[in-house]
C-alpha positions in Angstrom: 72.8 99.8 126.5 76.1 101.1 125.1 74.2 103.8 123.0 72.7 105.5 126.4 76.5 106.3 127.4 77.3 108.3 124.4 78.7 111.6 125.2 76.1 114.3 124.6 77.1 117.7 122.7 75.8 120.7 123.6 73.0 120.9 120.9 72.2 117.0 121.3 71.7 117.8 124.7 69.9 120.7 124.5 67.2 119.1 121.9 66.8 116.3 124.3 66.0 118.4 126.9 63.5 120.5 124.5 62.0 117.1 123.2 61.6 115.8 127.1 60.1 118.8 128.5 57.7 119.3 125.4 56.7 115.3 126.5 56.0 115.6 129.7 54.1 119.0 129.4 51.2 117.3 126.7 51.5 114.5 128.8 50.5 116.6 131.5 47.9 118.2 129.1 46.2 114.6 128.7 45.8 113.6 131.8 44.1 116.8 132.4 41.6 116.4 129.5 41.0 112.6 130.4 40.0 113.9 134.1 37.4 116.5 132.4 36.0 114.3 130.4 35.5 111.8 133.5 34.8 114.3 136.1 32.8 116.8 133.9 34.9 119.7 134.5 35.2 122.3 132.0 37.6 121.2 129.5 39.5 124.4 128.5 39.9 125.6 132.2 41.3 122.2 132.9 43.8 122.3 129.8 44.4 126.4 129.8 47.9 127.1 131.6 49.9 123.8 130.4 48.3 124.2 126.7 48.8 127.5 126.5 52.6 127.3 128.0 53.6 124.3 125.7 52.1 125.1 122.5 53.9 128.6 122.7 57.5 127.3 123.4 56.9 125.1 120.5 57.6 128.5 118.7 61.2 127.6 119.2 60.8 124.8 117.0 60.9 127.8 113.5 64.3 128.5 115.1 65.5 125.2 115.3 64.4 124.9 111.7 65.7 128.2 110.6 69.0 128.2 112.0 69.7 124.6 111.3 69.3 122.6 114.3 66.9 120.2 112.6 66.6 119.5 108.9 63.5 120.9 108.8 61.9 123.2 106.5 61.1 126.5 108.4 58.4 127.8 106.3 56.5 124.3 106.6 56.8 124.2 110.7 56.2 128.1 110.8 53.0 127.6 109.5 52.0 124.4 111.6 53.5 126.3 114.6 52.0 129.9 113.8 48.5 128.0 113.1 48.7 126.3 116.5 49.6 129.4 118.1 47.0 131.5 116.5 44.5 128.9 117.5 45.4 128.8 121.2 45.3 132.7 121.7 43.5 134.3 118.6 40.6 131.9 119.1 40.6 129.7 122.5 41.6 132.5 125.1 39.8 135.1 122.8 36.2 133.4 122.2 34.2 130.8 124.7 32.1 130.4 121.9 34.9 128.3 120.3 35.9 127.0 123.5 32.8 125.3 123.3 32.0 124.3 120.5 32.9 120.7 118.8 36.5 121.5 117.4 37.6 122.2 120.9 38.0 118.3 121.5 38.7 117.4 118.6 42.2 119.9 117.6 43.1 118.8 121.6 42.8 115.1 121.6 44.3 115.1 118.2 47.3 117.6 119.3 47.6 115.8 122.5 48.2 112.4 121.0 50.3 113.5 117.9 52.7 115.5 120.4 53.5 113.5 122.9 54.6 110.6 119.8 56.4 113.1 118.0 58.6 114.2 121.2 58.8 110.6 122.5 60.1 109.4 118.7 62.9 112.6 118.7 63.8 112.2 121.9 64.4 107.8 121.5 66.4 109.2 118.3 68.1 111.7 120.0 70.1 108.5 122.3 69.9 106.6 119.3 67.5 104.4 121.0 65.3 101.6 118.5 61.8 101.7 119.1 60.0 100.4 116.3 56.8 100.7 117.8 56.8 104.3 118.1 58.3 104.9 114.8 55.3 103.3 113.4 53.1 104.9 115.6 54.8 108.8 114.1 54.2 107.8 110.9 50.9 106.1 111.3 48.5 108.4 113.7 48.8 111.4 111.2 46.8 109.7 108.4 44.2 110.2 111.0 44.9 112.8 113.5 45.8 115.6 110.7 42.7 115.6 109.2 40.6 115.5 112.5 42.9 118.0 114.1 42.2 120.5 111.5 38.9 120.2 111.1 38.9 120.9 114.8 40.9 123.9 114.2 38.9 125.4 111.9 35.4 124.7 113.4 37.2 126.5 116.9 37.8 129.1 114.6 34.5 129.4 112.5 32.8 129.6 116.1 35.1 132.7 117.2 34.0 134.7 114.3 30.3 135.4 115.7 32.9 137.9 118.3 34.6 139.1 115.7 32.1 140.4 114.1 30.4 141.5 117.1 33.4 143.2 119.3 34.9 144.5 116.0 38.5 144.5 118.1 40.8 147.0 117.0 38.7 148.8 114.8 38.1 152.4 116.5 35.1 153.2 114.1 32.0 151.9 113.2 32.5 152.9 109.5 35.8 151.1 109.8 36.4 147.7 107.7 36.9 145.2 109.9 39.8 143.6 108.9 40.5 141.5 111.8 37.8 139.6 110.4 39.3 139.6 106.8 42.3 138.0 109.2 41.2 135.2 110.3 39.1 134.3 107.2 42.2 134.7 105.3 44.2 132.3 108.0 41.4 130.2 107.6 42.1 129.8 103.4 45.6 129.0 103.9 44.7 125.8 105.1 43.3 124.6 101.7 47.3 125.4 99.9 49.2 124.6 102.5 47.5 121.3 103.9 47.7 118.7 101.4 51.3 119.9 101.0 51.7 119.2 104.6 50.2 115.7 104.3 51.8 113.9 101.2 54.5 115.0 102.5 54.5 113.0 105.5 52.7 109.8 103.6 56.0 110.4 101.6 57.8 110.3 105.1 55.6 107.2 106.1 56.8 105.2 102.7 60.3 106.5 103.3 60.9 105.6 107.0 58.8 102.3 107.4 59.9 100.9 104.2 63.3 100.4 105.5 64.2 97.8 108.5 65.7 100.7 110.9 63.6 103.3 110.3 64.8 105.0 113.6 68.6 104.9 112.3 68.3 105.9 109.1 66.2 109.2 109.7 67.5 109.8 113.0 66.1 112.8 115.0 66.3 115.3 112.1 62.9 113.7 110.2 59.8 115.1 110.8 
């Protein structure tokens, strides 16, 4: 129990704090979704406020990145952020059609699950806390949860584009192109660069941290 009395720093401290509230908020968020799915409540009006609060102050997580805080690479978590974010209020709060469609589920089980691991494992590596279990299960769900998770994302925003093109938002002509819609097409297209980029890397991660005996130690809180 000695490591649970070290002295915190300032930016230890504050992390912690960052990584605890981030894990109780999309803990919140699945309890909510579990009681939609048993009570047959509408799902987004269950999830709306807590999803829409925690997957914005993840935002902060490009200035951890950028400034330092974590070894992160900022351009890498700016686009998993910015993509999240965009999803949540370009395409959920914009569109019911993509509220209701299939992806809706799928990007929130799959961000549900993958969050609340990820801020669990920082925060156990934050005290320096061995947890073996949840190391594995970091470095494990992805292989499944990324792929789902995006496909969600992308058939939430497929569904939003029938608006798009109908509302033409932000286009104050008729004859005008509507470039919103060139927007999220485009958002859309950086998946196919930028995602296989994002997974090897972490099956890299995976090999790298559960090939050794204390994975938790030797990457500490600053792997992602």
């Amino acid at each position: 129990m000695q490591h649970f009395l070290m002295p915190l720093y300032p930016l230890k401290a504050y992390l912690l704090v960052y990584n605890i509230l981030q894990f109780c908020g999309w803990t919140v968020i699945g309890f909510q979704m579990l009681s939609s799915f048993r009570s047959g409540k509408d799902l987004y009006a269950s999830v709306n406020p807590a999803l829409q609060f925690f997957q914005t102050l993840a935002v902060a997580e490009i200035v951890h990145a950028a400034v330092g805080f974590v070894k992160s690479s900022p351009l890498l978590t700016g686009f998993q952020v910015f993509s999240r974010v965009f999803v949540v209020w370009a395409v959920l709060d914009y569109s019911v059609e993509a509220r209701d469609s299939v992806g809706f589920p799928m990007l929130l089980i799959c961000w549900t699950l993958a969050e609340m691991t990820r801020y669990a494992f920082y925060a156990a590596n934050l005290i320096n806390m061995d947890a073996p279990v949840l190391t594995w299960l970091r470095y494990t769900m992805f292989i499944v949860l990324y792929p789902i998770g995006i496909t969600g994302e992308l058939l939430a925003t497929w569904q939003s584009m029938n608006k798009i093109v109908e509302k033409r938002p932000y286009c104050y002509s008729d004859n005008a192109v509507n470039w919103v819609w060139y927007v999220y097409v485009g958002l859309m297209l950086t998946y196919i660069p930028v995602f296989p980029k994002l997974y090897l890397y972490m099956l890299h991660q995976r090999k790298k941290v559960l090939g050794h005996s204390r994975p938790a130690k030797r990457e500490g809180k600053k792997v992602e």
